[in-house]
MIDOPA-684537 format. One line per 5 residues: number of its first residue (from 0); for each residue x, y, z of C-alpha. Coordinates in steps of 0.25 Angstrom, whole numbers. Each point is the difference from the previous one (the first is absolute). Layout:
# residues N
NUM> X,Y,Z | ...
# end
This chain:
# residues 810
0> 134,56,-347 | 10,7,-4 | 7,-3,-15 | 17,-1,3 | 5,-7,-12
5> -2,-3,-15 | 7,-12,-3 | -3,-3,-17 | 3,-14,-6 | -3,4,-12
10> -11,10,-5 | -1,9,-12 | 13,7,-2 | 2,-4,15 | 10,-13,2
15> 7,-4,14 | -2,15,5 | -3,4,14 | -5,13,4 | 0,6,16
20> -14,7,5 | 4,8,13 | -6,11,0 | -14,3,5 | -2,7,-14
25> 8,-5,-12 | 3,11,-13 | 5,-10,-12 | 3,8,-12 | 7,-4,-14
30> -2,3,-15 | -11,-7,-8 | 4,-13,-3 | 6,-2,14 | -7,-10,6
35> -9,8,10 | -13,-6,-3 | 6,-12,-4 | 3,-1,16 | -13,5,5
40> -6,-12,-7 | 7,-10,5 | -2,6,14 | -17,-2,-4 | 4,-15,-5
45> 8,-4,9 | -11,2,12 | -13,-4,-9 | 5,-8,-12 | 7,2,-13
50> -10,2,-12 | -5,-9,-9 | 3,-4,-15 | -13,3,-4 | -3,13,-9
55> 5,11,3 | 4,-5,13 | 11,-5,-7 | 8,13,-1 | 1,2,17
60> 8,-15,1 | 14,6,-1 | 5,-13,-2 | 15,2,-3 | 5,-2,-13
65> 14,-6,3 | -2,-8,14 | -9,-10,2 | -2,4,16 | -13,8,0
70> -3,5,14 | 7,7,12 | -4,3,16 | -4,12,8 | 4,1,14
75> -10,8,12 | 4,5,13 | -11,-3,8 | -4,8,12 | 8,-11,11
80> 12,2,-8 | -1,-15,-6 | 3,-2,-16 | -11,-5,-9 | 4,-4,-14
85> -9,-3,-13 | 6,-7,-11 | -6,-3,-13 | 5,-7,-13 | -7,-6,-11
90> -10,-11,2 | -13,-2,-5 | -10,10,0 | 6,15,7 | 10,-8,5
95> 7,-9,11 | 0,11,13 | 9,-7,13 | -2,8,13 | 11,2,10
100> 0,5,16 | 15,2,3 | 4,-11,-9 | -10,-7,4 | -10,-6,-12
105> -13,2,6 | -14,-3,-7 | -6,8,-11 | -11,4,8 | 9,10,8
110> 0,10,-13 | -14,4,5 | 10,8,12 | 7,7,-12 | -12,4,-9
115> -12,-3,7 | -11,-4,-7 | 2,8,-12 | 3,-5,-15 | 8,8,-10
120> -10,7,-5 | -4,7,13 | 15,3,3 | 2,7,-15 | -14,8,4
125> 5,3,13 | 15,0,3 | 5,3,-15 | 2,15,-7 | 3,-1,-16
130> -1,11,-9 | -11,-10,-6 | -12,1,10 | 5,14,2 | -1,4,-13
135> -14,-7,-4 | -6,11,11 | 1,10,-11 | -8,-8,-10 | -12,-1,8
140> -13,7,-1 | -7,5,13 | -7,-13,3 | 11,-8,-1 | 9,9,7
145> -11,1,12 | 1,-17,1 | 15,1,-2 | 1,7,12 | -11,-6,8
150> 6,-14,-1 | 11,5,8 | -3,-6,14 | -5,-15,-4 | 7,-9,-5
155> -5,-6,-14 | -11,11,0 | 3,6,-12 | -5,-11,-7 | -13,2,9
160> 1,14,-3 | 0,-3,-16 | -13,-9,3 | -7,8,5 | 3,12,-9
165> -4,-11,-13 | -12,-4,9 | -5,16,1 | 3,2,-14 | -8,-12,-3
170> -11,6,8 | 1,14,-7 | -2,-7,-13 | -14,-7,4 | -4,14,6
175> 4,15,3 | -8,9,6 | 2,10,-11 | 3,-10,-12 | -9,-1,-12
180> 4,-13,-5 | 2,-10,10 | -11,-12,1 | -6,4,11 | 0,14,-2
185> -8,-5,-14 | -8,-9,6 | -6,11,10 | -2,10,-11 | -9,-11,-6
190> -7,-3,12 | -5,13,1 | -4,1,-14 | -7,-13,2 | -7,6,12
195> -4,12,-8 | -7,-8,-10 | -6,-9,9 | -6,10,6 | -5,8,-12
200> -6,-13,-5 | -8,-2,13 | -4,15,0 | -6,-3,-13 | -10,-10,4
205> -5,5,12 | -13,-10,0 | 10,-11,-1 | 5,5,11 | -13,1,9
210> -2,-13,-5 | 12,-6,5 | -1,6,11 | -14,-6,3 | 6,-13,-4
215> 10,0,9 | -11,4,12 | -8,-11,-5 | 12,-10,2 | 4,6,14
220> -15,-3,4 | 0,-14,-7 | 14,-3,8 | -6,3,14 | -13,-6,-4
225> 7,-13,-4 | 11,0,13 | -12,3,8 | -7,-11,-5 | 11,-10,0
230> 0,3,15 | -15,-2,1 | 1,-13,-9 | 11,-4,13 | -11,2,10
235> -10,-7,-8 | 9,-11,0 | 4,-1,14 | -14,2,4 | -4,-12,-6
240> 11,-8,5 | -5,5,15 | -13,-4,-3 | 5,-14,-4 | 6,-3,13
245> -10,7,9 | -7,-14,3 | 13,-5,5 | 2,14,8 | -13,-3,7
250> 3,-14,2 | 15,5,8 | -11,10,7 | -7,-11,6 | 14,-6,5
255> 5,2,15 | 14,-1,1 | 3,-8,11 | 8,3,12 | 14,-4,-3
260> 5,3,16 | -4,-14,5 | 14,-9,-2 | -3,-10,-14 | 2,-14,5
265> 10,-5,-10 | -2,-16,-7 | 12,-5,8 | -5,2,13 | -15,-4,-3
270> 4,-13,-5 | 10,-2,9 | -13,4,13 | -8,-11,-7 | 9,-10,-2
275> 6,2,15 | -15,0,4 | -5,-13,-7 | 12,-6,6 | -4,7,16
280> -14,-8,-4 | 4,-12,-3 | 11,-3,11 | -11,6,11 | -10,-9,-6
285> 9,-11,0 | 1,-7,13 | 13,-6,3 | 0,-13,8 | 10,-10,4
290> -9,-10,-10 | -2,6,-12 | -15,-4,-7 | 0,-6,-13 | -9,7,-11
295> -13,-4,-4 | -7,-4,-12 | -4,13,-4 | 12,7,5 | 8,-10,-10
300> -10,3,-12 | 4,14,2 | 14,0,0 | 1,-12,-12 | -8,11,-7
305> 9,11,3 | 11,-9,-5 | -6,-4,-15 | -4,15,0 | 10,6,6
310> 5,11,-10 | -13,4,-4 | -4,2,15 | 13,6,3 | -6,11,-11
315> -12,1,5 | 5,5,14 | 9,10,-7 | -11,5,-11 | -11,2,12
320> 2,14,2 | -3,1,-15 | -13,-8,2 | -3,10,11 | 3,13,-8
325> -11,-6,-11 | -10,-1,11 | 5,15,4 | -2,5,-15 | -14,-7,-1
330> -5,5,15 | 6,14,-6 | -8,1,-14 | -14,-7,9 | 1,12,7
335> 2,9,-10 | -11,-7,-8 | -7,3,13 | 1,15,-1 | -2,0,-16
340> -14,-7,5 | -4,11,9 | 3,12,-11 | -9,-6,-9 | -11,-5,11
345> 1,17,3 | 1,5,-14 | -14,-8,-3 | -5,5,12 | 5,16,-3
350> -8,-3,-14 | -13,-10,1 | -2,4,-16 | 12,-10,-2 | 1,-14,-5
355> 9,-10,0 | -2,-3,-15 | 2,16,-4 | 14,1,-10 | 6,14,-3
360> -3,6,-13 | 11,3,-12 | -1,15,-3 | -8,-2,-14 | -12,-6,9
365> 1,12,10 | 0,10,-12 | -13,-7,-4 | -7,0,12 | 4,17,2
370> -12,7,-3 | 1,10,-12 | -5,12,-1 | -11,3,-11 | 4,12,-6
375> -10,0,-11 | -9,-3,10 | 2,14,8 | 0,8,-14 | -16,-4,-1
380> -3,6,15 | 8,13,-5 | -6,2,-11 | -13,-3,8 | 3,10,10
385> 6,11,-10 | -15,-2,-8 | -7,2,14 | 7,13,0 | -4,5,-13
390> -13,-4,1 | -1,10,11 | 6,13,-6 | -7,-2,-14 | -12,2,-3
395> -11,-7,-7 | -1,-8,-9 | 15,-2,1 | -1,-3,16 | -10,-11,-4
400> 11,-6,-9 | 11,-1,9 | -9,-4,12 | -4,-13,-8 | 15,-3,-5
405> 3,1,15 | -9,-10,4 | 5,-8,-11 | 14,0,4 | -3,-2,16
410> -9,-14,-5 | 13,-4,-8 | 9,2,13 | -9,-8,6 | -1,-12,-11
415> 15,1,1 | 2,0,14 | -10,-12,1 | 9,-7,-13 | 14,1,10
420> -6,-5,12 | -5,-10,-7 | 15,-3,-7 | 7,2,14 | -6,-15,5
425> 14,-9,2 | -9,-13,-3 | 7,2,-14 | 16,0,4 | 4,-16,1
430> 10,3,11 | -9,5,10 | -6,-14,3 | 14,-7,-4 | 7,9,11
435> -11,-2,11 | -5,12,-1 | -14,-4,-4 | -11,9,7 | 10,10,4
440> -2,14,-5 | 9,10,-9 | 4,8,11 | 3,-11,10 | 8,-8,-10
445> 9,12,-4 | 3,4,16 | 3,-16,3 | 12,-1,-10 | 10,3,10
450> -5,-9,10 | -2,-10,-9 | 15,1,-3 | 2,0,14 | -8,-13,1
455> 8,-5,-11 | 14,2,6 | -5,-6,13 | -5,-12,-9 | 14,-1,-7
460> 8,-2,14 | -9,-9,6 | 3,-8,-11 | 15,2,0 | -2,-3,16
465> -9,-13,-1 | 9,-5,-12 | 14,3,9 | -8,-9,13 | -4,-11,-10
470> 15,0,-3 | 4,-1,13 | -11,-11,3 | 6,-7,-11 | 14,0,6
475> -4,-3,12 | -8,-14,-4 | 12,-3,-6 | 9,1,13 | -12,-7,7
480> 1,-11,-12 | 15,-1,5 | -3,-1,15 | -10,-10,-1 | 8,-8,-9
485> 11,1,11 | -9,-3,11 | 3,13,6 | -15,4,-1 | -12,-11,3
490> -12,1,-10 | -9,3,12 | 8,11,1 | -9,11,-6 | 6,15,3
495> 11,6,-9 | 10,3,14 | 10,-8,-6 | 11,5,5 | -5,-1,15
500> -3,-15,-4 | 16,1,-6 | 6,5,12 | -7,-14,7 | 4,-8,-9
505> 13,3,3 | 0,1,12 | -5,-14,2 | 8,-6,-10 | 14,7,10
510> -4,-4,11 | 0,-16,-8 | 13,2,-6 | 4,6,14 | -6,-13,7
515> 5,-9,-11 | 15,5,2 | -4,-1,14 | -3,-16,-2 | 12,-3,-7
520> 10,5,11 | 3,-9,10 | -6,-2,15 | 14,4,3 | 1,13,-6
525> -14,6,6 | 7,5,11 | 9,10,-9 | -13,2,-10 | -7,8,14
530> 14,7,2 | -1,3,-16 | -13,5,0 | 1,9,11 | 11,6,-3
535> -6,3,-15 | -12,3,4 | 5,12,8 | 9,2,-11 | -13,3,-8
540> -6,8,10 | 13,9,1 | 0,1,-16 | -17,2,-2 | 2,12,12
545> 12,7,-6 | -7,2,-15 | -13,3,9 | 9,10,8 | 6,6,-12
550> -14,3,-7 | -6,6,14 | -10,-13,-1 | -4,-4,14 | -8,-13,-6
555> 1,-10,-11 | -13,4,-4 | 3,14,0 | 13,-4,-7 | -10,-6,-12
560> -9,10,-1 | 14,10,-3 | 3,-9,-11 | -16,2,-5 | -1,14,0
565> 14,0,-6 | -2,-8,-13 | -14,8,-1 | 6,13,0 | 12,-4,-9
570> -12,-3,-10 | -5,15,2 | 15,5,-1 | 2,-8,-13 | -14,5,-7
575> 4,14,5 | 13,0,-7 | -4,-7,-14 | -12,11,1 | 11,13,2
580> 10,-8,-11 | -10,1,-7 | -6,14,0 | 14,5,1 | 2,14,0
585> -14,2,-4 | -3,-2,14 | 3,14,5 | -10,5,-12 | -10,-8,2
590> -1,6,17 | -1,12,-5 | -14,-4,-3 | -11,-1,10 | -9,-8,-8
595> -1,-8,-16 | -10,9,-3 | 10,12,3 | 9,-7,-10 | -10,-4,-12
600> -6,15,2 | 16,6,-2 | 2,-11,-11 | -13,5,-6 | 3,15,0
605> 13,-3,-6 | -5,-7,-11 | -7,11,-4 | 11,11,0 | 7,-10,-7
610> -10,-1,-13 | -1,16,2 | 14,0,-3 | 0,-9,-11 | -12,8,-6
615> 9,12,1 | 13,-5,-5 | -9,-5,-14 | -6,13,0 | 16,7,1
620> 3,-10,-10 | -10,5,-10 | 1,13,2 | 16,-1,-4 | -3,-8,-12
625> -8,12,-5 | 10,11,5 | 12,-8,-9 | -10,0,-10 | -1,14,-2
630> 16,3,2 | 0,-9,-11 | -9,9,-9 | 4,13,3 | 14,-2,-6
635> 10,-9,-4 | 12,1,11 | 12,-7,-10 | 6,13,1 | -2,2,13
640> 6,-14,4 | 12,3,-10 | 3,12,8 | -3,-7,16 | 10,-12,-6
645> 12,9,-4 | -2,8,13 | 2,-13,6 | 10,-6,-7 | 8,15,2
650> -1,-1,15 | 6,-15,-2 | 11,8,-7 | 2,9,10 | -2,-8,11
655> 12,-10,-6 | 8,13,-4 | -1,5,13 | 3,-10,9 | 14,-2,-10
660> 3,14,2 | -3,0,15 | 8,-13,0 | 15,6,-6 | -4,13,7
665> 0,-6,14 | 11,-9,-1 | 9,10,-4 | -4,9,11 | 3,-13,10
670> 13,-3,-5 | 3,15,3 | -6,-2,14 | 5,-10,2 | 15,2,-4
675> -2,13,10 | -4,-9,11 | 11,-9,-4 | 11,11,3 | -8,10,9
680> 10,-5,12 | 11,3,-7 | -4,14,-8 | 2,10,10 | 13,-2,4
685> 6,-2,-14 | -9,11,-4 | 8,9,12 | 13,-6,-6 | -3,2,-15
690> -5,15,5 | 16,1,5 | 6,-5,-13 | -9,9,-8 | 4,12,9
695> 15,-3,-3 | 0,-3,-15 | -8,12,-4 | 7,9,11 | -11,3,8
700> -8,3,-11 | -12,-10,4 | -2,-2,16 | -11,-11,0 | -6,-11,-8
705> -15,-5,4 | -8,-12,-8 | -16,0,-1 | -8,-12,-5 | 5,1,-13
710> 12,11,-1 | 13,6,5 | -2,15,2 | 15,6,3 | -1,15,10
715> 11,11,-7 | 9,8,11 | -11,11,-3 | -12,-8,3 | -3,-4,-14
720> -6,-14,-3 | 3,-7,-13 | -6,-14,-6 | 12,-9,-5 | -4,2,-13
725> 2,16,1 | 14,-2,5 | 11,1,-9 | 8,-14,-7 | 10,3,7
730> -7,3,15 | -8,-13,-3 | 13,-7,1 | 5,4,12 | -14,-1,7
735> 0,-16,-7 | 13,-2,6 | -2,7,13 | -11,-10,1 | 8,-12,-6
740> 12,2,10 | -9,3,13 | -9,-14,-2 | 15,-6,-2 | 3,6,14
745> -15,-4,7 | 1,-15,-3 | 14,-2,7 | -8,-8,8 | -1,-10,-11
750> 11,0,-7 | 13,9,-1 | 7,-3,-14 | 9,9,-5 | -5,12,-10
755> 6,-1,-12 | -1,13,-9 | 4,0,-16 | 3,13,-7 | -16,3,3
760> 2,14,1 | 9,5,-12 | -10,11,-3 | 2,6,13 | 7,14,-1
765> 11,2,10 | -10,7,12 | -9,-12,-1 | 11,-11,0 | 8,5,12
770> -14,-1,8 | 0,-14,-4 | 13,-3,6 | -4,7,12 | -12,-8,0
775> 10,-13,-3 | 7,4,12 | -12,2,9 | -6,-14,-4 | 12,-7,1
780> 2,1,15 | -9,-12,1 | 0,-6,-14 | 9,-3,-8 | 1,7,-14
785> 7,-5,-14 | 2,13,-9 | 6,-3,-13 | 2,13,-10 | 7,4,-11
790> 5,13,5 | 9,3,9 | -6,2,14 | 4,15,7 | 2,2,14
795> -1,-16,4 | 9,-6,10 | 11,-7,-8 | -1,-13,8 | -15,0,-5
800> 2,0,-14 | 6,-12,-9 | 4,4,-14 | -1,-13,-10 | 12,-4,-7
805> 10,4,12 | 5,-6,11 | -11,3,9 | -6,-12,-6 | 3,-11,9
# end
């Protein structure tokens, strides 16, 4: 966009004047007092709003004193030759701004195609030259002339630039690498002072020292020990726990799992086979006749008893195969009874020494029966023997002396002897004769034990086995109680089959409700009863051989005896699995052993490395009871402890100040990084540019300009380089607006305001202000540059100079 006209309402000394911009560049000059800045400001107000009342904000209002109209427009040329137009006038805030597109008002949202995105703080720090900000260069020290300069390229970085500065200095206070009084400089000086002491106190007490040092073996020892023991203790316990279940693992041993290939007969179709086969029964059995016979006496007792019993016969068929699984447990424990029998018949054949009556003995009466050795016995026969041999090598009378105390001591061996044999008879322990184990000797009675316990056990299942069949028997009087009561059984019926008898029972009692039915239809219908029959009776046929077919059963009865071995090996399926739920995971542990004997004999050894361990820990223990107790007596460590707890509390101290230093020192470091990354796109071509500007405003004095990390280093026509802080004031500012004017010129891209300069360079001498014209000149060709001055411009095109107070004020 390209600023054509000025049109003021009213504004400072301005009211109803209009002002023509042509030119690419534009040299307005005037006394002091002539309103040149006064235009430049509304220029700035007019595009981002006029300045508050508030402090000294007040002062840059320029509200005309005489004319109440505040405000004016500026006309753009933009690049397709239309007309934009913003007007603003007073109104709330910075103003009432109408936008216009060849008289066209269009919506204040087009202004971003006029200023971009920037506010009037970034155009004054881009787009405006006063003799203000050009002045303040000169009052700066080096950092801050450094940051001034760096800023250039990002807009709103110098206040970044200012942070991190405040942040490093921050960081510097905390800590320099040369400083003395900074806190953590302080507190490292002390540190090593504290370690310097601490070492001199612990140089001093060198026993202490081996003490400790002992000590702290001890309690390296005392740690294994006890982890080692804690994993011992572990073991212990999960040995235990295996030996627990090692009954039930045997008894899972003893277990076949059955073969789950053959096809399991589900309930459906085996009650569905019976039904379909007592009904094939009794229709084959049932002779159809034209005449249909009347049921006899008995036939009718039979059926008037199924009909004032009827529910609880209707029970019984349904209940039958749980009177047949109670026959199948009670044939089950008989057998296994049985085999409990034959173990004990061999275990008193394996020992003819053993009797029924025989009960283990508690460990107190087995230590009493355990022969003791006489120790006092055997010191008679030594001393009787060592006599003998002194007897031998003295002479006489001496050899006669010991020879008689030796036979003295032999006859008292002897009296003794005689005196324990005599003590060893077991007619005085109680629980020999209580136990069965009358006229049984010591030897026999201590190797019997185990299989006596054996004995025991095998009692304590024939018990369990006998009580669980008199159980069944009981249950099994009852159902026959019920049947006999129901006339299903007679009472010369004598074997316990009932569920045969069942099955008969019922299968008299369809074939009377079959003939009964029979008898009550009519002679008429008999003809249709044959056709019904046949055609159900191969109806049965079809369904019976189908289930047969689908379980591979060539026969009924192989059919049944399916359905047995089925409910028989569910049982083992069942016992199995209650018997892995419950062992568990141990299961895979308990395999690993060949034998219980191999278990108890790993649980034994255990044990005992667990008590080893325990004994060593109490011995660790002790032993570091007595070492702290001499630490304790060889000198009193309050000093010492003083001096370990400021070295501690210092390293906080450090530690805190440290990470506060480290904290400012990086954060400054990124905002610099990350304002470099922030414009590195755009540095090198307005680094190449500034590099131009410079050229042409020093006269070729200074060719290139480069930026490291943190400086600007300027190269001299003579291959000299020079920081910003050696150059001159004056140099400093033509580099800081070679750099000002090329990031104007790089960011074209994003918005092309006019340039607008204000008497910023009134220190310049003659040489240096011509080079900014040329520069002016240069520039302008593709942006547009407001020059306003107090002196009178030389060798400047008349057309591109406006002199205020003339006519060439519109």
């Amino acid at each position: 966009m390209k600023l054509v006209k000025a049109n003021i309402y009213g504004f400072g000394k301005w009211v109803d004047q209009k002002f023509n911009f042509e030119q690419d560049y534009q040299v307005i000059f005037g006394n002091n007092e002539a309103g040149k800045t006064t235009l430049l400001n509304f220029i700035k107000s007019i595009l981002f709003g006029f300045a508050s009342a508030r402090g000294e904000n007040k002062f840059l209002q320029y509200k005309p004193r005489n004319n109440s109209n505040y405000g004016g427009e500026l006309e753009f040329l933009a690049p397709d030759k239309s007309i934009w137009t913003v007007r603003r006038v007073a109104g709330k805030g910075d103003g009432e701004v109408s936008l216009f597109h060849d008289d066209k008002k269009v919506s204040e949202t087009n202004m971003s195609k006029i200023i971009g995105n920037f506010t009037k703080d970034d155009f004054e720090n881009t787009h405006v030259f006063d003799d203000k900000s050009i002045l303040s260069i000169y009052g700066l020290d080096e950092n801050k002339l450094e940051t001034e300069v760096m800023s250039i390229g990002a807009v709103g970085s110098k206040d970044w630039l200012t942070t991190a500065d405040k942040l490093n200095h921050e960081a510097e206070d905390i800590y320099k690498p040369r400083g003395q009084k900074q806190p953590l400089v302080v507190y490292l000086k002390k540190q090593a002072e504290l370690q310097e002491e601490k070492s001199e106190i612990e140089n001093q007490q060198h026993a202490y020292q081996r003490v400790k040092n002992q000590l702290e073996e001890t309690q390296d020892s005392f740690d294994a020990n006890e982890k080692l023991l804690k994993q011992v203790s572990e073991t212990v316990n999960n040995l235990r726990n295996l030996d627990k279940k090692w009954s039930r693992y045997e008894q899972l041993q003893r277990q076949n799992d059955p073969d789950a290939k053959e096809n399991q007969i589900s309930n459906e179709d085996w009650e569905e086979v019976l039904k379909a086969n007592q009904e094939l029964s009794t229709l084959q059995e049932t002779a159809t006749t034209s005449q249909v016979s009347e049921l006899n006496n008995v036939e009718k007792n039979i059926l008037d008893n199924y009909h004032r019993n009827q529910a609880r016969l209707d029970y019984i068929r349904n209940q039958k195969f749980e009177l047949q699984n109670l026959q199948f447990h009670r044939d089950d424990m008989n057998s296994k009874l049985l085999q409990v029998d034959t173990q004990v018949d061999q275990l008193f054949k394996n020992h003819p020494e053993l009797s029924e009556h025989m009960q283990p003995l508690t460990s107190e009466e087995l230590d009493q029966l355990t022969p003791q050795v006489n120790k006092g016995n055997n010191l008679y026969l030594m001393i009787c023997g060592v006599e003998v041999i002194l007897a031998f090598v003295t002479g006489n009378p001496i050899r006669i002396v010991f020879g008689l105390a030796a036979i003295v001591s032999g006859l008292w061996y002897w009296y003794q002897s005689q005196s324990a044999s005599q003590k060893s008879d077991l007619s005085k322990y109680p629980f020999i004769q209580q136990k069965g184990y009358s006229g049984v000797n010591r030897n026999t009675i201590l190797n019997l034990q185990s299989t006596v316990i054996a004995l025991d056990n095998f009692h304590t299942t024939q018990n369990g086995l006998s009580d669980g069949i008199k159980s069944i028997e009981v249950d099994l009087n009852k159902w026959r109680k019920i049947l006999l009561e129901l006339n299903v059984l007679d009472e010369s019926y004598k074997k316990d089959n009932y569920n045969e008898q069942i099955e008969k029972y019922f299968a008299v009692l369809d074939q009377i409700k079959a003939k009964a039915d029979l008898s009550a239809q009519s002679q008429e219908e008999t003809q249709k009863i044959a056709a019904d029959k046949s055609q159900r009776l191969d109806k049965l046929h079809d369904n019976i051989s189908d289930i047969l077919q689908k379980y591979n059963a060539i026969t009924m009865n192989a059919f049944v005896q399916m359905h047995t071995r089925q409910i028989e090996d569910q049982k083992v399926i069942t016992q199995i699995k209650q018997d892995k739920d419950f062992l568990g995971n141990d299961l895979a542990k308990l395999q690993k052993y060949e034998s219980h004997s191999d278990l108890v004999d790993e649980l034994t050894k255990t044990n005992a490395k667990k008590a080893e361990l325990s004994d060593k820990n109490n011995e660790l223990s002790r032993q570091m009871g007595s070492l702290k107790e001499q630490m304790q007596q060889i000198f009193d460590n309050k000093h010492y402890q003083r001096v370990v707890n400021s070295l501690a509390e210092n390293k906080q101290n450090i530690i805190e100040s440290y990470d506060e230093w480290l904290s400012k020192k990086m954060a400054s470091d990124w905002i610099k990084r990350i304002l470099n990354i922030a414009t590195e796109n755009r540095y090198p071509k307005m680094i190449d540019k500034a590099t131009q500007y410079f050229a042409v405003l020093t006269n070729n004095n200074y060719i290139k300009i480069d930026f490291n990390q943190k400086d600007i280093v300027v190269t001299s026509a003579d291959k000299l380089q020079f920081d910003v802080h050696e150059l001159s004031k004056a140099t400093t500012i033509q580099l800081y607006l070679s750099l000002r004017l090329a990031f104007v010129t790089e960011i074209l891209d994003l918005i092309k305001l006019p340039i607008l300069i204000d008497n910023a360079f009134v220190d310049f001498d003659i040489s240096r202000t011509e080079n900014v014209f040329k520069l002016i000149q240069e520039i302008a060709k593709n942006n547009q540059v407001i020059y306003v001055t107090a002196n009178q411009p030389k060798d400047i095109p008349a057309d591109h100079i406006m002199k205020l107070g003339e006519e060439d004020i519109a």
